[in-house]
KEMAR-453999 format. One line per field, with one value per residue (C-alpha): residue in one letter; x, y, z. Coordinates in steps of 0.1 Angstrom, whole numbers, plus 5000, padded with zeros to 4 digits. Example, Ala and Ser with C-alpha at 12.3 -4.5 7.8 and 13.67 -1.06 7.14 Angstrom:
REM residues 2
residu A;S
u 5123;5137
v 4955;4989
w 5078;5071
***
This chain:
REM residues 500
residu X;X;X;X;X;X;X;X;X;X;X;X;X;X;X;X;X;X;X;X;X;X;X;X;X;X;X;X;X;X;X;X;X;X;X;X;X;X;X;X;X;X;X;X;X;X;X;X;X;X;X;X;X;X;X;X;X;X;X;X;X;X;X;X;X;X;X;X;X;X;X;X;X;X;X;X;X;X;X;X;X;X;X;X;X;X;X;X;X;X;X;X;X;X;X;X;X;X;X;X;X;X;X;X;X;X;X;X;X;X;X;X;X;X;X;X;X;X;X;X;X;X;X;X;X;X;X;X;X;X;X;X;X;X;X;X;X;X;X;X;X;X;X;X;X;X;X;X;X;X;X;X;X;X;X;X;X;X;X;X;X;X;X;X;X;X;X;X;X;X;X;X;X;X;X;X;X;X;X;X;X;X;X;X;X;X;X;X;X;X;X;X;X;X;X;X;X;X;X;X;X;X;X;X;X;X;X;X;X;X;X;X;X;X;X;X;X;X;X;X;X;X;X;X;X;X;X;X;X;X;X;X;X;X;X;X;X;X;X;X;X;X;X;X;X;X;X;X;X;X;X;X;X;X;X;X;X;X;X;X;X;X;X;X;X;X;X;X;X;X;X;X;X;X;X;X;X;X;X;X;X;X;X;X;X;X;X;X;X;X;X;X;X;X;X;X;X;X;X;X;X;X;X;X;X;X;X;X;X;X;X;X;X;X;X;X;X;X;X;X;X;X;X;X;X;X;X;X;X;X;X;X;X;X;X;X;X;X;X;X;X;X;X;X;X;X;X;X;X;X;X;X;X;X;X;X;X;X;X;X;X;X;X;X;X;X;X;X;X;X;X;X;X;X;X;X;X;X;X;X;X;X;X;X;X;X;X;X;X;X;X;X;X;X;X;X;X;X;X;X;X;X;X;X;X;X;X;X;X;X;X;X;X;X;X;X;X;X;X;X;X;X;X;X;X;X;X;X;X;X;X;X;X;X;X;X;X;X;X;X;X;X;X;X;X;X;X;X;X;X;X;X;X;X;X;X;X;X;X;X;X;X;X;X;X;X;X;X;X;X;X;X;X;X;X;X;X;X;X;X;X;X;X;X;X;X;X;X;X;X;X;X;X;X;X;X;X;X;X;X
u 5129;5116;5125;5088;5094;5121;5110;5074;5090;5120;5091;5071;5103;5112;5077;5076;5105;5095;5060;5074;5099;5071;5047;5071;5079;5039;5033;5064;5047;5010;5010;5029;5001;5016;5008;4981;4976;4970;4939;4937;4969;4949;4918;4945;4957;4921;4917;4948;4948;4908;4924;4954;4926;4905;4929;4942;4906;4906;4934;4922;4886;4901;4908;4944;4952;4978;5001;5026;5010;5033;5028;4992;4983;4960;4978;4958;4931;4920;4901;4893;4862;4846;4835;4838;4810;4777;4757;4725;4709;4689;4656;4653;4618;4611;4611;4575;4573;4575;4536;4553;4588;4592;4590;4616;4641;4637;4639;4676;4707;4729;4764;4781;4813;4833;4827;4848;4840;4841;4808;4792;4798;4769;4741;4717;4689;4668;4661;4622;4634;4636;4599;4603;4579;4569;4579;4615;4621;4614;4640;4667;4657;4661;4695;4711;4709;4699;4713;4719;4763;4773;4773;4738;4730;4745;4733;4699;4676;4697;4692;4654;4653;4658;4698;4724;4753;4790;4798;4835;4831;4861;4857;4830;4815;4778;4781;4758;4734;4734;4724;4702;4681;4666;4673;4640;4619;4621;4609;4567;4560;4531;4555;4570;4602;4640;4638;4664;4705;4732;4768;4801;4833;4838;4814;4821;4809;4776;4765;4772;4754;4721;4726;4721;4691;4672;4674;4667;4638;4625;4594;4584;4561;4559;4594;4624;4660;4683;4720;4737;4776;4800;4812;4775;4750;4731;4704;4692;4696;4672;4651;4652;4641;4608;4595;4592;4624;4627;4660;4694;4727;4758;4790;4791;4801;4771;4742;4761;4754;4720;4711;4724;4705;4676;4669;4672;4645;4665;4643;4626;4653;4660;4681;4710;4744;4773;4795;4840;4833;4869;4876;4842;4851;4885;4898;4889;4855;4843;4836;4808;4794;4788;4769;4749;4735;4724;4700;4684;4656;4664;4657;4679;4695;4728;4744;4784;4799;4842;4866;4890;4884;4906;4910;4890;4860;4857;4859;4829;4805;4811;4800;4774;4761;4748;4744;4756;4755;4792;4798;4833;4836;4874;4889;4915;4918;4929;4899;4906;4901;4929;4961;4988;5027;5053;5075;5111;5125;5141;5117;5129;5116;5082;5064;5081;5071;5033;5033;5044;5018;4995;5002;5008;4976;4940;4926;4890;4894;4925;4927;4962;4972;4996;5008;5005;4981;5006;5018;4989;4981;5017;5011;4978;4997;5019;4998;4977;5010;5020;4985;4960;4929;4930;4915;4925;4906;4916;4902;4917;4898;4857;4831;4816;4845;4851;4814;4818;4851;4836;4804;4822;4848;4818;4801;4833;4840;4882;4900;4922;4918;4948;4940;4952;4936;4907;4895;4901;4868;4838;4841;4825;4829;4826;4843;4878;4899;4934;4948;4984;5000;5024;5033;5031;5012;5023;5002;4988;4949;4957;4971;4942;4912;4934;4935;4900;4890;4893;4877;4844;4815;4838;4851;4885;4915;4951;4969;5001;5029;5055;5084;5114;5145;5128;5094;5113;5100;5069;5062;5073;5051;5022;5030;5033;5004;4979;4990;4993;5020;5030;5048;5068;5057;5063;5071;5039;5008;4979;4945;4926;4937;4920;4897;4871
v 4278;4275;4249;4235;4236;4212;4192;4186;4174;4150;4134;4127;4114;4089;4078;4074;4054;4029;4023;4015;3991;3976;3973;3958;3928;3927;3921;3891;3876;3883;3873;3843;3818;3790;3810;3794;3836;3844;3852;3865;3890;3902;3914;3929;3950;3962;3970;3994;4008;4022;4034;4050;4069;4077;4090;4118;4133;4135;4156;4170;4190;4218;4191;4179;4146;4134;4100;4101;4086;4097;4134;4128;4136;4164;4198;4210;4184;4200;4176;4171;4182;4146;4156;4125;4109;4122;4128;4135;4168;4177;4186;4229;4242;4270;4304;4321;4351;4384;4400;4434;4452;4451;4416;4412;4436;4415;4382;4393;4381;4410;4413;4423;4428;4462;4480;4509;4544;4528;4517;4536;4570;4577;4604;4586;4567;4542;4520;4530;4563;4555;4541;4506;4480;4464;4430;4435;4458;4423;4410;4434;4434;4394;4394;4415;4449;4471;4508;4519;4522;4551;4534;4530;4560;4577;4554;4539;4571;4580;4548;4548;4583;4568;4581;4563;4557;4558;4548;4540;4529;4502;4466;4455;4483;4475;4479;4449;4460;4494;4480;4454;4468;4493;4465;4445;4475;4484;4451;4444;4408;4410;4409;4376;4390;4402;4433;4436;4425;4419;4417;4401;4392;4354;4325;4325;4362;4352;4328;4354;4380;4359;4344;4379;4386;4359;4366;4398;4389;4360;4378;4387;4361;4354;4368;4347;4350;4334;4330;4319;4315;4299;4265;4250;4233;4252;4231;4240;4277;4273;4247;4278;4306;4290;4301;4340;4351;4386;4394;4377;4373;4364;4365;4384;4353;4333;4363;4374;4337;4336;4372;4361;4327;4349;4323;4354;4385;4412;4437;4447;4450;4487;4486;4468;4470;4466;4453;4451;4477;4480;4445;4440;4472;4463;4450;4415;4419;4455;4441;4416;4440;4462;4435;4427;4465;4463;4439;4457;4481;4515;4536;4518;4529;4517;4517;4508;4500;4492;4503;4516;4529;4532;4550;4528;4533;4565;4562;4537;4559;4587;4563;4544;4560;4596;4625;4598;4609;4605;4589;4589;4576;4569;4595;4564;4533;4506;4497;4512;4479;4459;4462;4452;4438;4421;4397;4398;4367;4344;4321;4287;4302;4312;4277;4275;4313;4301;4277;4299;4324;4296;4286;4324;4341;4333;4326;4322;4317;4326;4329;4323;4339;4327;4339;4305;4273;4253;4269;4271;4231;4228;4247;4238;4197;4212;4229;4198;4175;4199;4189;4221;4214;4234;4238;4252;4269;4281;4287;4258;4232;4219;4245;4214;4214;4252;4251;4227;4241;4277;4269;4244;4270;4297;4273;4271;4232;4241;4268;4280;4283;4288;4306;4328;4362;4344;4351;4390;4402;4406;4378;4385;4356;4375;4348;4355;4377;4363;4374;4362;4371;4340;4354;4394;4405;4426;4458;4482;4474;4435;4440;4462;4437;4407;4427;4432;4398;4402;4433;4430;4456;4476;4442;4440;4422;4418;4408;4394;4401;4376;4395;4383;4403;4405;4422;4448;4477;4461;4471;4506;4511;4496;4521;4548;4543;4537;4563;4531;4519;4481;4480;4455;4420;4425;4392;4395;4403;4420;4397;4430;4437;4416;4394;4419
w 5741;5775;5801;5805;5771;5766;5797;5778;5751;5764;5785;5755;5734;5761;5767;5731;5728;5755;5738;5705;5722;5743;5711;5689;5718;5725;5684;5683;5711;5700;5658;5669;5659;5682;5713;5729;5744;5710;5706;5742;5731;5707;5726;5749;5722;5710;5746;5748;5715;5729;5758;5742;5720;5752;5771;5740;5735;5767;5771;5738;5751;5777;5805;5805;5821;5841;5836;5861;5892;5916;5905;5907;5944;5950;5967;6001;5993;5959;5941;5901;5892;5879;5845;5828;5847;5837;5870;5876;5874;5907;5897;5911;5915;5893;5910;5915;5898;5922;5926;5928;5922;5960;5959;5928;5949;5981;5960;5942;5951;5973;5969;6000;5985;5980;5949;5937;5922;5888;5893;5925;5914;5898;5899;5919;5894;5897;5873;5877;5865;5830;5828;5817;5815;5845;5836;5824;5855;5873;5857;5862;5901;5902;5877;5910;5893;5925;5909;5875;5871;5852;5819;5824;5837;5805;5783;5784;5782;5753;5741;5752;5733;5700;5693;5682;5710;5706;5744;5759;5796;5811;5814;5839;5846;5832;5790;5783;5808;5790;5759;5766;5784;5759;5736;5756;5767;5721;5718;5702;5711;5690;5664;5658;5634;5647;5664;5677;5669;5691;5675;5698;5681;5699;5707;5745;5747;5720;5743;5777;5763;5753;5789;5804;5777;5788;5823;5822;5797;5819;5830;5799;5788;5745;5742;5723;5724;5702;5700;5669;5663;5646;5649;5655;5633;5606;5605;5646;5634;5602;5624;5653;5628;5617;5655;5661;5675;5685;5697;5681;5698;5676;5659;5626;5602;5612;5612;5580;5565;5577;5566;5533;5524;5537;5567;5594;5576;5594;5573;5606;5627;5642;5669;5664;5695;5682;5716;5716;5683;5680;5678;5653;5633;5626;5591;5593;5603;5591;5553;5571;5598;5565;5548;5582;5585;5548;5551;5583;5584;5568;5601;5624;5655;5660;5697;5700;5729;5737;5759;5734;5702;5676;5643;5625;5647;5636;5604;5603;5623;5597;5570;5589;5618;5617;5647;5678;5708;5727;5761;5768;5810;5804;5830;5835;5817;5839;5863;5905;5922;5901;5919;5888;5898;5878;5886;5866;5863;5832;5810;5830;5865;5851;5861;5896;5903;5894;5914;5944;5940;5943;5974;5990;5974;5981;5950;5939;5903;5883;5841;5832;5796;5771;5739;5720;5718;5721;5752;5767;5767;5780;5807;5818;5815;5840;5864;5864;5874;5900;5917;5909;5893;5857;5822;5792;5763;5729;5694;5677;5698;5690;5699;5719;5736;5741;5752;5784;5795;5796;5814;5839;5850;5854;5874;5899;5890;5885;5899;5872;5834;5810;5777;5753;5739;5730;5765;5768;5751;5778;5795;5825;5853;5890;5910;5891;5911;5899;5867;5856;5825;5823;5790;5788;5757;5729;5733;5756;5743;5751;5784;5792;5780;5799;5833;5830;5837;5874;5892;5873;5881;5907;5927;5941;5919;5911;5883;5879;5853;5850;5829;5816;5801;5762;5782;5796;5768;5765;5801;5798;5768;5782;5814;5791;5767;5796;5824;5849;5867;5873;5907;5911;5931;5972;5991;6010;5990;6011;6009;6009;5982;5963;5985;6005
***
């Protein structure tokens, strides 16, 4: 057992003792009905018992809280974010729409930033090569998109072309742009049924993906996106699917259950992208992905995209998808601009070591991983104390919850975010160029999808290993299987190598 560990829960037992103490003296005092306080004693106790309940959703929703006043001062003037107050929303004039394509390139957002051969090495498209429709080639131009990466080079005239795709490409190099964007320019408005499907295996990445649909779509007036998960009211879905929708992003289990009760008619759906495959083709959800691609239309083009596929991918496009054409961009696995260390050291040291690299790197935004739930609340209780501003996320808490902590941390309201593998599937937030593996995972194909959260779309990163003597073959394997090699931590780290 760890030292934060122990020290979590030694705090809690002596808080706890000193409460019930304190409550069983306040309840003497209070039901004595010869107190003239007595009354007033017991509106007291109302008053705390509300607060006591505040205060443990709070902590509850991806926001941990902190008790101890004198461990409550803010490091190098970071402040909270101030989610509990509900402020208001500034009212944003819309944008005009571009009169020509010029227009839309002049009117997106550059990055300045390096970018690596991961996503510049290409064969020199445009995206006005492929022919698309005026309107969604808007779109693309104000989402930031100047160039095609190699993904989408390789993929969306294929795609265009009417083939089914069986693509592996790394993390962040452009996969949801490669299928989305034939996805749109496939798409009749003047047909009000689901056209087209996109499958992800976790909520956060439904509602990512429908985000980057809807922008792209956003000039192309009469078409509807949806995005439909888990954890979320039927009843909006069903209320949703009376109005034409032409393009649905979301987790097997839910399009499974709508496809089922015959609320989503997927009869007319031909192109359907199948995103993380080898996560959604495994065991657990392969029996459901089958049942999805029943109910679609009979000539259906089915386009797969991962960064690692496994035996089991195989298998199912044997059965299920005929004659696809193979793109296979994986001369390396680990991405060029993600500089990897370790740090060995014993399980007590791990929180001071964090700590330390908060003060000597220049982080942006960091995701913190951890092998356990429980662990992960701990942790983020203890970054919070020692004065960072920090969130948490995990499967276990309310999709409400899960919801708010996701979009705050993409919008830049806290620094850090501790989380466990929940996190490592497409999660594409370009403002994260810290990655520390407080807890070093179990396989090669974790470590890869958890490293892959900083560096996105050829940006600089580093990620962080903190290793203790049980990790020791772990890291070799993951070395070995991978081709990479994890150096080990210097005393200086170099800011360009992960802040340019």
């Amino acid at each position: 057992m760890s030292e934060f560990v122990q020290q979590g829960r030694g705090n809690n037992k002596k808080s706890g003792n000193n409460g019930q103490r304190n409550k069983q003296q306040h309840q003497q005092s209070a039901n004595n009905p010869r107190n003239p306080n007595h009354n007033k004693n017991r509106n007291n106790n109302r008053f705390n018992n509300n607060r006591r309940n505040n205060n443990h959703n709070r902590g509850g929703n991806g926001m941990p809280t902190n008790n101890n006043n004198n461990q409550g001062r803010r490091r190098n003037n970071q402040q909270p974010p101030q989610l509990l107050q509900q402020t208001p929303t500034p009212q944003i004039p819309s944008t005009p729409a571009p009169a020509t394509l010029q227009d839309a390139k002049e009117m997106a957002k550059k990055d300045d930033r390096i970018k690596t051969a991961d996503v510049t090495a290409t064969k020199g498209n445009d995206f006005e090569d492929y022919f698309l429709k005026r309107e969604l080639l808007m779109g693309i131009f104000e989402k930031g998109f100047e160039k095609p990466s190699p993904i989408q080079e390789e993929a969306i005239p294929i795609a265009l072309a009417g083939r089914n795709i069986l693509a592996r490409a790394k993390n962040g190099t452009g996969k949801t742009g490669a299928f989305t964007i034939p996805t749109l320019e496939k798409i009749d408005i003047t047909n009000p049924n689901i056209q087209g499907l996109i499958l992800v295996p976790t909520r956060e990445l439904a509602l990512q993906t429908s985000s980057v649909v809807k922008e792209l779509a956003k000039r192309m007036e009469g078409l509807n996106v949806m995005v439909s998960t888990g954890g979320t009211n039927l009843r909006d879905d069903i209320l949703r699917l009376e109005t034409p929708v032409h393009v649905l992003v979301g987790t097997p289990g839910r399009v499974c259950d709508l496809a089922e009760r015959q609320i989503a008619d997927l009869s007319q759906c031909n192109i359907i992208s199948i995103d993380e495959a080898d996560k959604l083709l495994d065991d657990f959800f392969l029996p459901t992905i089958e049942k999805i691609l029943a109910t679609c239309c009979t000539e259906k083009q089915i386009l797969l995209f991962s960064a690692t596929f496994p035996q089991t991918v195989k298998q199912f496009c044997d059965a299920n998808v005929p004659d696809p054409y193979i793109i296979n961009l994986m001369d390396e696995l680990t991405l060029k601009g993600v500089t990897q260390y370790y740090a060995f050291l014993e399980e007590r040291q791990k929180v001071h070591c964090l700590n330390t690299l908060f003060k000597k790197l220049e982080v942006n935004q960091s995701i913190i991983f951890c092998s356990s739930m429980d662990r992960v609340e701990l942790l983020a209780k203890k970054i919070t104390q020692l004065g960072y501003s920090c969130y948490y996320i995990h499967s276990k808490m309310k999709q409400e919850h899960r919801n708010r902590v996701f979009h705050e941390f993409r919008n830049g309201a806290t620094r850090h975010l501790v989380c466990t593998d929940l996190f490592t599937r497409g999660i594409d937030i370009q403002s994260v160029n810290v990655v520390i593996n407080f807890d070093f995972p179990k396989n090669s194909e974790s470590y890869l999808h958890r490293i892959g959260r900083s560096g996105r779309f050829g940006h600089l990163g580093v990620a962080i290993n903190l290793l203790t003597f049980d990790d020791r073959f772990k890291l070799y394997n993951v070395e070995k299987e991978l081709g990479t090699e994890i150096q080990a931590i210097p005393a200086t780290i170099n800011r360009d190598l992960y802040c340019r």
